[in-house]
Every structure is written in structure tokens, then in C-alpha cells.
N, C-alpha and C positions, 0 to 999 in steps of 0.2 A: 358344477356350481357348488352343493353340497365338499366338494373337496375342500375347495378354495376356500368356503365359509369357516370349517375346520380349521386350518390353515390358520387363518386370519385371527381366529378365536384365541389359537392358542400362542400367537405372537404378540395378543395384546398384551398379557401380562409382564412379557418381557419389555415393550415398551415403552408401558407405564413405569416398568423399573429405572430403564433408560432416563426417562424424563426425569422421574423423580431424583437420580442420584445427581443429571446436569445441573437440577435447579439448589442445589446444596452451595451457594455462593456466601458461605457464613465471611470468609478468609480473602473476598475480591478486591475491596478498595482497603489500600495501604497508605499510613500517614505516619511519618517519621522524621528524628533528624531537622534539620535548620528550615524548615517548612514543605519537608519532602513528599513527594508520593508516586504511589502504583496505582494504576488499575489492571485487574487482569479480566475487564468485562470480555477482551478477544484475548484466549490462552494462546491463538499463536501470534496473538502480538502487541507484550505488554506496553500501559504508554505512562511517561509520567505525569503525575498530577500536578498542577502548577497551586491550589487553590488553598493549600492548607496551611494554618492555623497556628500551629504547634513548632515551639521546639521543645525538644529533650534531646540532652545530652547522650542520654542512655535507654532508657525504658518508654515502653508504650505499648498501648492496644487498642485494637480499633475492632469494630463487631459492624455486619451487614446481618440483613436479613435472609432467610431460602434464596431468595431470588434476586438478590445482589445491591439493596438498596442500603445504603449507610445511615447507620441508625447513632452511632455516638463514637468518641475516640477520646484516651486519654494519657499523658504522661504522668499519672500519677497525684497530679498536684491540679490540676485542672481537667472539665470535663469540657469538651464541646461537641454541638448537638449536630446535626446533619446537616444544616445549614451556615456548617463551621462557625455560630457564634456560642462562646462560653451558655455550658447548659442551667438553666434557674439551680440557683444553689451550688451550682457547680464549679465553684474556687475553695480558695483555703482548705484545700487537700489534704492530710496526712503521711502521704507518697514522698517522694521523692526523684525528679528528673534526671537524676544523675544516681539511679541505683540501678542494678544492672535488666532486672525486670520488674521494674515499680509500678507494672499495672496488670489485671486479668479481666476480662470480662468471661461472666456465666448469666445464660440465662437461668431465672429461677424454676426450678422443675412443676412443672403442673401450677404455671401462670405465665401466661403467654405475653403479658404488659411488663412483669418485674426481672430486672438485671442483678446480678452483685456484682458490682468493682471492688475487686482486692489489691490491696498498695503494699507497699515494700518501702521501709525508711533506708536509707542509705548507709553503707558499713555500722550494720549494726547498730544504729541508735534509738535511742528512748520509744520512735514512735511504732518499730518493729512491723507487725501484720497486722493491717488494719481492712474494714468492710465496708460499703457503702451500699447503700440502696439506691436503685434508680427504677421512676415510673414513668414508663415511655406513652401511657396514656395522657399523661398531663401536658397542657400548654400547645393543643392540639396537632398531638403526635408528637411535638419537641422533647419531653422530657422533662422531670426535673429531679433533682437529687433530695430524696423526700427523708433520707437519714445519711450523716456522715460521721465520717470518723468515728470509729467502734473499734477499741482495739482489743487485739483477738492471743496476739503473746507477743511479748517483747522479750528479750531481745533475738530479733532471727538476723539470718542471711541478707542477701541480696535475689536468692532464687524463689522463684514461683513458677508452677507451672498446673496444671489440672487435668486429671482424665478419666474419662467415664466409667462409673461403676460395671460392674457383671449385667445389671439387671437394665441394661439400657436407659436408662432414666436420670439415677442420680450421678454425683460427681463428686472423686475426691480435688480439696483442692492442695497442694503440697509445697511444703518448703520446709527452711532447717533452723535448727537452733542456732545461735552467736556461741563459740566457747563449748561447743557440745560436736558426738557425733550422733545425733538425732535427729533422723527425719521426721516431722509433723503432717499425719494426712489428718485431713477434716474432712467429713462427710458432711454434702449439702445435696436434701432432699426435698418434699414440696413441706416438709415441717419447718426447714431450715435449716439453717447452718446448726451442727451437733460442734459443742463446743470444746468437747476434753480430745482430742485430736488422736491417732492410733499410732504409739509410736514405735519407732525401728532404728537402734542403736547399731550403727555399721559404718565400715567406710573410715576416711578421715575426719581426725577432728578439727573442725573448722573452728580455728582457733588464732591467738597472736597478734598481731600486726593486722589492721582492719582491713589491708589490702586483701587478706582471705575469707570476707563477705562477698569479692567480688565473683560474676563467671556467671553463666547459662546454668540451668538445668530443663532437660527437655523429656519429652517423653515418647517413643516409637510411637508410628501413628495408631496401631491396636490397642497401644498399652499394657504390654506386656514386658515392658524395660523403659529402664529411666537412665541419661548420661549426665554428668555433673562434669563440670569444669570448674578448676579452684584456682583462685589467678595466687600472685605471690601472697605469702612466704611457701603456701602450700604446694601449689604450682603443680596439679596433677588433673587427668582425667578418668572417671572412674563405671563403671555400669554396674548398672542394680537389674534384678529381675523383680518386678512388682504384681503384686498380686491383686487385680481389680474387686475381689469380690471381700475381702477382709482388711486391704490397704497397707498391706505387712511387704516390706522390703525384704529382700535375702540377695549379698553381694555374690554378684558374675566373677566379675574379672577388674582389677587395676590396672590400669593400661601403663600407668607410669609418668615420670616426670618431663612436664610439658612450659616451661618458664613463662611465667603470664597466661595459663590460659585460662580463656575467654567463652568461646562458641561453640556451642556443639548440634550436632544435627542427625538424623537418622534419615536414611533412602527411604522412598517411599515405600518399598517392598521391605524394610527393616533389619535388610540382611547388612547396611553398610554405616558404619559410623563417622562421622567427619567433625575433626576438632583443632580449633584455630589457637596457637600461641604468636607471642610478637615478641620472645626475648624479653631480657631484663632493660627494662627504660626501653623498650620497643625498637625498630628497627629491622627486624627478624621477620617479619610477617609470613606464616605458613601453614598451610594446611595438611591436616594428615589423614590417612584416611584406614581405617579398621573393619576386615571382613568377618561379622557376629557370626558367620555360617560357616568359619574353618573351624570350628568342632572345642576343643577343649580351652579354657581360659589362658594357656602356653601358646597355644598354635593362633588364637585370637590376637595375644600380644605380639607375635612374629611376625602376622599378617601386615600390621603397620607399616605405614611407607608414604612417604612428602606426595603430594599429586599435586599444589599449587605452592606460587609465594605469591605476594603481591609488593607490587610497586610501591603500596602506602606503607608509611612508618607501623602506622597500628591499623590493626582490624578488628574488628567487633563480632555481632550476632552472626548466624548461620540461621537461616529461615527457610524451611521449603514453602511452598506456593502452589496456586491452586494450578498452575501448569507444569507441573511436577517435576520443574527444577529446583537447588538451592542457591538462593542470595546470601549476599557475604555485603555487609557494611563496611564499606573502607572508608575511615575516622576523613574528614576535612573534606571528601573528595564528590564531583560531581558525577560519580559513575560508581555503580554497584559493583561485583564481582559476582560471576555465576559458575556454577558450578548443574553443565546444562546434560548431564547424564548420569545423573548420581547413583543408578543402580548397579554400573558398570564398575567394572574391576579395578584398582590401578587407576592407573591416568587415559583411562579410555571415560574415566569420566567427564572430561572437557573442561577443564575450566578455564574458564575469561576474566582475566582482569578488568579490562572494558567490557562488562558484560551489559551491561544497560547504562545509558545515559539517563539523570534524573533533568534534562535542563539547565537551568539557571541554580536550582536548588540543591545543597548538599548534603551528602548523609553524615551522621556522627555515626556513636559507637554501636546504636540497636537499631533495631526489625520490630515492628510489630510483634506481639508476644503472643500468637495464636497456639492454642492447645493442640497437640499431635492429632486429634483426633477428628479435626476438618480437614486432614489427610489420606484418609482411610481410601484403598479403591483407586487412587490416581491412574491415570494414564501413563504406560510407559511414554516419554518426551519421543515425537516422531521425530527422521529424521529433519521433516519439512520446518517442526519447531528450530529442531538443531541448527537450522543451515540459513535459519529467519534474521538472527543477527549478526 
């Protein structure tokens, strides 16, 4: 009896662990595109959502709580609250719907009621990086946007992306300058947003033709690398290693020129990179796929190799998900692209054109713009997921 009790004692902790890491449903309900959605409440079997609200062209982001309850969603220009209607104060945005990632949500560190939503104006214009506040205590529980429009530097990109300090707590949030090769991290901690930003002069210069504001930037789910996509004139994809505790960049590897592109993605174990072009004026739609773990920045560019194309003219965002595949947005269409094994080498990764059916609803060019960091830890996709659609 005494064994058993032992036993018992010492598997609670694991658990607890257990439990606590299933209930991590920050990334479950997805709203996108021409009034799209996901839910991933059962991981092995995503369904879409008929109910939302929204369109965006391009950008968006949606935040749940631990436990998978939808707490607000926005394209940038408008907030809506859980109950998909517009959140008090929550219009005349400074975002923009058609920028490539025009929205982020963070909670604010050490206050469990307050959000920032960070917006992104559209190839570079006027309104640049802007901040909002949202108090989820108001209007009981709805929310309302209790400060908007705060702008934080103009002129940047179209990228935003964020990920966790060293010290578990805070978060840098990151994007680039317009016309510069400077990435801008900002530190937001329970003081606040620190407003002179840490910066790191690398990479290309995104510069010319405003088509090169366009493209992803993501961040491995640890946070220990960042991949930028520059759609034309610059048309490249690029990896940084980022350092979580000072927010200083230092360039990996150039992987080279990609015409349009757009999406980029990391495996959930971080060892794989996947980045979407569509050709010049689109048409070309493909996917490529980069192994970060063949050793030197040569042997990483060699590794590269086409693992999908898609039927649609154009493709968009690449998004992993809380069942540890990646979603691929194909522009106009009634069905995602997945790509349902992305740890795997090659084209053992699987990818499906028809990967999920959204319904009646369609997706444009973005995903949800979730932070690598409600990745962390996934499950390898079993085969039972693999073989579910």
C-alpha cells in the first residue's frame, strides 16, 4: 500500500504538468479571411467555424484564454469582442486589413484584465506601428478599448511578430523599419511598453517599390530564430538568430531569391523551415522547405527543396497550430492547405492541397498572427491525426 502511495505521489507532479500544459489553448479558435474560421477545441479534428465577423484581406489575430475561451479578434482596423460583436471603442483602428500582419495581441505582463494590440499600416504608410489598449474587465467581461491609436514609429514594414523574454515574463514585440535594414525590438513588461526600441542593423534592406513592406516574419517556437519573407522587388527569404535576453539579431543564413515571397513557418521542433512564393503576378504557388539542423549556412541553403505547389494562383500565410500541423491560406479558396507533418524531412512532410474545408467561407491571403511561442512543446501529429483527413 505504502508502494503504491509513493507511486502515486510521485506521478502527481507529472500530472499536474500534463494538465497544465493541455490547458494552454491561448492559439484554439481561429478567425480569418472572408468570415473564416477554425476551431482546434478536438486536435484531431479541426472544424470550421461558420460564425465570424471579420474580414481581412491579409492580417489578423485572435487570442483565447488557458482554457480555450475566445476572448477578442482583430484585423487591425476593428476589434470584436467574444461575442463577435465590434468591442466598445473598438473601430477607427490605425491598422490596416490588407497589411501583411496588421495585428498582435499580448497580454500585459503582471495584469491579468489588460491586452496590447499592436497594428501595422499597410506598405509603409504614415500610420506605421501603432498600440492599443484593451480592458477585458469592462462591459462585463466584453471588453473595451480604453486607449487607441498610439503611434510607436513610422514608417515600418508590414511584419510583426513577438516573443518571450529570457526571464519568462516579459516580451519583445518586433518589426522593421520602411527604407532601412533595422529590425526594431521593444520590450513590454508590467511597466510597459519601453519606447526607444533595441536595434539590429542586418539582412536586406527593405527598401524601393512598397511591394517590399510585404511578407511574414515569424519566430521559432523557443525563440531562438526569426525568418523574414520579402515579397517583390526584394523577393528573398532570410533567418536571423535572436537573442531573447538583450533582443539583438545576428544574421544565420540567406537562403536566397524566392519571387513573391510571402509565408514563412517553423516545425514545431524548429529544426524545419517552410517558405511560400507565387511567382511574379502569381501563378507559381510553392512551397519550400529548409533543414536548420544540416549544420553550416551552405549546407542549410543546399538542404532546400519544393515539398508542395498549390492549385491556387496565390498563397498566403503558413501558420502552425495547436495540433501541430502547418496551414497554408490559399487566396479566394474554400479550403486551407496543410502541410500535416512538418517535422519530417523532404516531402514526407505531407502536404494537402485540400487540407481542410473552411465551409461556405473563404480564406484570403492570412492566418491568425499567433506568436511562435503558443508552440512550444507540441505533439509530434500522430499517425491517427495524419490519416483523420
Amino acid at each position: 500500500m505504502m508502494k503504491r502511495l509513493k507511486k502515486l505521489l510521485l506521478l502527481l507532479p507529472l500530472g499536474l504538468l500534463a494538465l497544465t500544459a493541455s490547458a494552454q489553448k491561448e492559439a484554439i479558435n481561429w478567425y480569418f479571411g472572408q468570415n473564416a474560421g477554425l476551431s482546434f477545441a478536438d486536435p484531431f479534428k479541426p472544424e470550421p467555424l461558420k460564425d465570424g465577423k471579420m474580414f481581412s484581406e491579409e492580417g489578423c489575430a485572435v487570442l483565447s484564454d488557458a482554457l480555450g475561451n475566445l476572448l477578442f479578434y482583430s484585423n487591425g482596423m476593428q476589434v470584436w469582442n467574444r461575442n463577435k460583436q465590434i468591442m466598445a471603442n473598438g473601430d477607427s483602428l490605425k491598422g490596416h486589413e490588407s497589411s501583411t500582419q496588421s495585428a498582435l495581441i499580448l497580454p500585459k505582463p503582471g495584469a491579468s484584465h489588460l491586452y496590447y494590440l499592436f497594428t501595422t499600416d499597410f506598405q509603409g504608410q504614415s500610420h506605421g506601428l501603432q498600440y492599443h489598449l484593451i480592458d477585458l474587465s469592462r462591459n462585463g467581461g466584453l471588453g473595451e478599448v480604453v486607449s487607441k491609436n498610439n503611434l510607436m514609429f513610422a514608417p515600418v514594414t508590414e511584419k510583426l511578430t513577438a516573443i518571450r523574454h529570457r526571464n519568462g515574463r516579459d516580451y519583445w514585440v518586433i518589426t522593421h523599419r520602411w527604407n532601412s535594414s533595422a529590425f526594431y525590438a521593444y520590450l513590454v513588461s508590467p511597466d510597459g511598453i519601453t519606447f526607444k526600441p533595441v536595434e539590429s542593423h542586418l539582412g536586406s534592406i527593405h527598401a524601393g517599390d512598397n511591394g517590399a513592406t510585404i511578407g511574414y516574419m515569424k519566430a521559432s517556437p523557443t525563440g531562438n530564430k526569426l525568418a523574414v519573407a520579402t515579397w517583390a522587388a526584394v523577393n528573398k527569404i532570410e533567418v536571423f538568430d535572436f537573442n531573447n535576453e538583450n533582443g539583438k539579431l545576428a544574421l544565420a543564413v540567406d537562403l536566397g531569391k524566392f519571387d513573391e515571397a510571402y509565408g514563412v513557418e517553423f516545425s514545431p521542433d524548429g529544426t524545419k523551415l517552410y517558405g511560400g512564393k507565387n511567382g511574379i503576378a502569381g501563378g507559381e504557388a510553392r512551397i519550400f522547405q529548409f533543414d536548420l539542423s544540416a549544420g553550416t549556412p551552405d549546407a542549410i541553403i543546399h538542404s532546400g527543396k519544393q515539398v508542395a505547389r498549390s492549385m491556387s494562383r496565390k498563397i498566403g500565410a503558413l501558420q502552425l497550430a495547436p495540433d501541430g500541423r502547418i496551414y497554408v491560406a490559399r487566396n479566394a479558396s474554400t479550403w486551407l492547405g496543410v502541410i500535416r507533418n512538418p517535422n519530417a524531412l523532404g516531402e514526407a512532410c505531407d502536404y494537402k492541397d485540400a487540407g481542410i474545408s473552411l465551409g461556405k467561407q473563404k480564406s484570403a491571403l492570412g492566418l491568425p498572427n499567433f506568436p511562435g511561442f503558443y508552440f512550444q512543446n507540441l505533439p509530434q501529429p500522430s499517425s491517427a491525426i495524419n490519416s483523420a483527413k
